[in-house]
Every structure is written in structure tokens, then in C-alpha cells.
C-alpha positions as CSV (number, residue, x, y, z in Angstrom):
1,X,48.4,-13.0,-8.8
2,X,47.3,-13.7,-5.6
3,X,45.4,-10.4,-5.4
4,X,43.2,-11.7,-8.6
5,X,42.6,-14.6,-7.1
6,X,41.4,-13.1,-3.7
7,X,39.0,-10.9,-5.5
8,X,38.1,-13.5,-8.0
9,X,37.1,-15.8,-4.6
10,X,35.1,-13.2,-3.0
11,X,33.2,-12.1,-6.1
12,X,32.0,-15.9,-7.3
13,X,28.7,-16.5,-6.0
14,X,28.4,-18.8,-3.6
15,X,26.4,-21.9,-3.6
16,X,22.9,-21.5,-2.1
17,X,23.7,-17.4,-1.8
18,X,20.5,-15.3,-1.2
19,X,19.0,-14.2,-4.2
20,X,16.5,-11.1,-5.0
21,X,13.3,-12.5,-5.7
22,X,10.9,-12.2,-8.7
23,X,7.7,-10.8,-8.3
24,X,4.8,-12.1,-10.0
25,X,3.1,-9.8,-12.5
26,X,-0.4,-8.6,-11.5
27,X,-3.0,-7.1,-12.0
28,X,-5.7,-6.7,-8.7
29,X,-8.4,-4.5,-8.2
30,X,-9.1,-3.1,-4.3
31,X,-9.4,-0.7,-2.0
32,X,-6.2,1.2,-0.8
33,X,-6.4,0.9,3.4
34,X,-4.8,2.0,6.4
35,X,-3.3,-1.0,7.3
36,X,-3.2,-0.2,11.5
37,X,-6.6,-0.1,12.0
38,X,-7.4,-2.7,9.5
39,X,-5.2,-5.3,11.5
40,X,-5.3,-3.8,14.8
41,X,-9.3,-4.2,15.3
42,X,-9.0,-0.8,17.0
43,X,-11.9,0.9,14.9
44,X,-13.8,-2.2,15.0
45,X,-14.8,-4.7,12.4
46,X,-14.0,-4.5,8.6
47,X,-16.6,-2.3,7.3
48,X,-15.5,0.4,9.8
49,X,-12.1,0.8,8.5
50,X,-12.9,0.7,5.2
51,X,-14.8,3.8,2.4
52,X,-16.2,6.8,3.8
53,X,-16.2,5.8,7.4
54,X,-12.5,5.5,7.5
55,X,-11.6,8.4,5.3
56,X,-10.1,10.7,7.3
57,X,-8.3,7.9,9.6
58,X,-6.8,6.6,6.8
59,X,-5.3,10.0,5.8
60,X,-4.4,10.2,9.2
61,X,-2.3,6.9,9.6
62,X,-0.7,7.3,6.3
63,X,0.8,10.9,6.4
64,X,2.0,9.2,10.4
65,X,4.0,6.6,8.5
66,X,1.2,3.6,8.4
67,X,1.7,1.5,5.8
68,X,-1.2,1.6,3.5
69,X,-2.4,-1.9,2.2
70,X,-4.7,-3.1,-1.3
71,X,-7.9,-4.8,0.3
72,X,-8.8,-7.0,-3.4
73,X,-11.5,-7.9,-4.4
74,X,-10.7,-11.5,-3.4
75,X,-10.2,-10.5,0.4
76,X,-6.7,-10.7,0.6
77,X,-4.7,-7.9,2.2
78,X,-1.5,-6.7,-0.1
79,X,0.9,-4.4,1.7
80,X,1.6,-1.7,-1.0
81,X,5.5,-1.1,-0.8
82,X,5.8,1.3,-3.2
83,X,2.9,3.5,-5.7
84,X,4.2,4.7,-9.1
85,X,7.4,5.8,-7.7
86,X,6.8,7.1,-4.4
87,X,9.7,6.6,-2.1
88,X,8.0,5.1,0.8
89,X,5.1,2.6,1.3
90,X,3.2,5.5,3.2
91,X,3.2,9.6,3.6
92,X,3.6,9.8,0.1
93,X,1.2,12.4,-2.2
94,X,-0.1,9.3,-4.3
95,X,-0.7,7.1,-1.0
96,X,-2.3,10.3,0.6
97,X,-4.3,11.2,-3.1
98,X,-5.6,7.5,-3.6
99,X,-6.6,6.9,0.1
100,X,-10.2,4.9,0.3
101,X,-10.1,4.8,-3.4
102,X,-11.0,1.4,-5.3
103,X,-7.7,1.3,-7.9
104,X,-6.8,-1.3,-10.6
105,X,-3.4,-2.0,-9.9
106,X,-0.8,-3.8,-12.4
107,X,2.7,-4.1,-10.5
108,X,4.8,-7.0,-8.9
109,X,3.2,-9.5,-5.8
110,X,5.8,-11.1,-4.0
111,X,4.9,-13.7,-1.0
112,X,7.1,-13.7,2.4
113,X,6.1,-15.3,5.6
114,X,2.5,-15.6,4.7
115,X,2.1,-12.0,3.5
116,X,1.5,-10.8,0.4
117,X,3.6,-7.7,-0.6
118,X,3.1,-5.3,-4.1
119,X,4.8,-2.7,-5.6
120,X,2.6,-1.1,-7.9
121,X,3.8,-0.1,-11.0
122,X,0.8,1.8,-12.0
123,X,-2.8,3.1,-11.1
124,X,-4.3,1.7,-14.2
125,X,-7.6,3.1,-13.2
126,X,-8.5,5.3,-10.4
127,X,-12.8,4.0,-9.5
128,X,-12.3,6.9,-6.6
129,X,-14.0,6.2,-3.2
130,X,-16.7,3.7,-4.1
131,X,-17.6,2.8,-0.8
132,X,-19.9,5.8,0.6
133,X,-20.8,4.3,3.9
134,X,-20.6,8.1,5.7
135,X,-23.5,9.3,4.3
136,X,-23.4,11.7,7.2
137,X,-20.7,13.5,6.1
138,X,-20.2,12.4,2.6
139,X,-16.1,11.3,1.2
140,X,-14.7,13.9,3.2
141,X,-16.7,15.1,6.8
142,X,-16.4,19.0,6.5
143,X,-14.6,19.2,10.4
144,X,-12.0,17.0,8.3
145,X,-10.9,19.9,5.9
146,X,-8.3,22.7,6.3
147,X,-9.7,26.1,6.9
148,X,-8.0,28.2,4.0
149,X,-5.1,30.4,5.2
150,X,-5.5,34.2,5.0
């Protein structure tokens, strides 16, 4: 009897006890960003870290374990924990796929500390890089790409 009553004191809740919390449906369109350089300053201002000129950074910082970020349209950053799935928040193939692209994303927004944090659910559309401001080198500068293996 005692035993039962042990594990029924330990498995009540208990008043005030930390709860999970709910995220807010959402639907927000934006860029996906390395998050680093956007915050850091390091690159310089916001249009250098952002579309074309910040393609291949991006790519960089992500597959190095950067978090990526959704710049929206409404200038708010949104730390992207999780894409359709993928385990981590950066590295991933759909973080690495959708780099510097303009998404529609519907998933959960949560708000902690004065940060904004989503876990999208899914890519409802893909706009692909919209921001071409490398007209240089185009999406992708051709230094920036693999040379085929033999």
C-alpha cells in the first residue's frame, strides 16, 4: 500500500509544474538565412547576407551546424528548429536544398525570451532564390561548385 501511494505521489502533477508549450499555427512567407552572419554583422549589413550574395555562405554555415533562420516578409527573424522532418535545425538536405530560397512556410511559432522560434511543418511553396543580387556570378558563383569526380 505504501508503494502505491509513493508512486501515486510522484506521478501527480504538481502545482505550477513546467508545461510543454503550444505553438501558434502559422503560416509566414521569407527568406531561409544563415543565421551567424545575419546577427553577427560580420558580412556586413542586411542585404549582404541575404539572396545571391550570400549563397554560398549560407551553404557554408549550415552544413557547419549554423542554425538557419526565416527572414518574413514582416522583418522578423524566426529560428527554424526543424524543416519537414529534418533532425536538426541545420546540416540537414532540406536546410541545405532551400538555402536563400523565399518559402511559404505553415508550421508552429513559439515565443521565448524575445525570440521567435518555428518548426515548419511544411514548404507549402518553394518561390526559389528570388533575390538575385550576384549578378556577377548568378544563384550559384561557378568557383562555388564541385568539380565532378572521375
Amino acid at each position: 500500500m505504501r508503494m502505491r501511494l509513493l508512486m501515486a505521489a510522484i506521478l501527480l502533477p504538481l502545482p505550477g509544474a513546467v508545461q510543454a508549450a503550444e505553438g501558434e499555427r502559422v503560416q509566414i512567407r521569407g527568406e531561409i538565412i544563415d543565421t551567424w552572419c545575419y546577427y553577427s554583422g560580420v558580412m556586413g549589413g542586411p542585404d549582404a547576407v541575404t539572396g545571391t550574395a550570400h549563397h554560398t555562405c549560407a551553404l557554408w554555415c549550415s552544413a557547419g551546424g549554423i542554425p538557419v533562420g526565416l527572414l518574413g516578409e514582416d522583418g522578423q527573424v524566426y529560428m527554424v528548429l526543424r524543416i519537414e522532418g529534418d533532425d536538426g535545425s541545420a546540416g540537414g538536405d532540406m536546410q541545405l536544398r532551400l538555402a536563400s530560397h523565399e518559402i511559404t512556410a505553415d508550421g508552429l511559432l513559439y515565443h521565448r525570451d524575445g525570440l521567435n522560434y518555428l518548426v515548419v511543418e511544411k514548404v507549402v511553396t518553394d518561390h526559389g532564390i528570388t533575390k538575385l543580387n550576384h549578378e556577377d556570378y548568378g544563384p550559384v558563383p561557378p568557383f562555388a561548385i564541385p568539380e565532378p569526380k572521375e
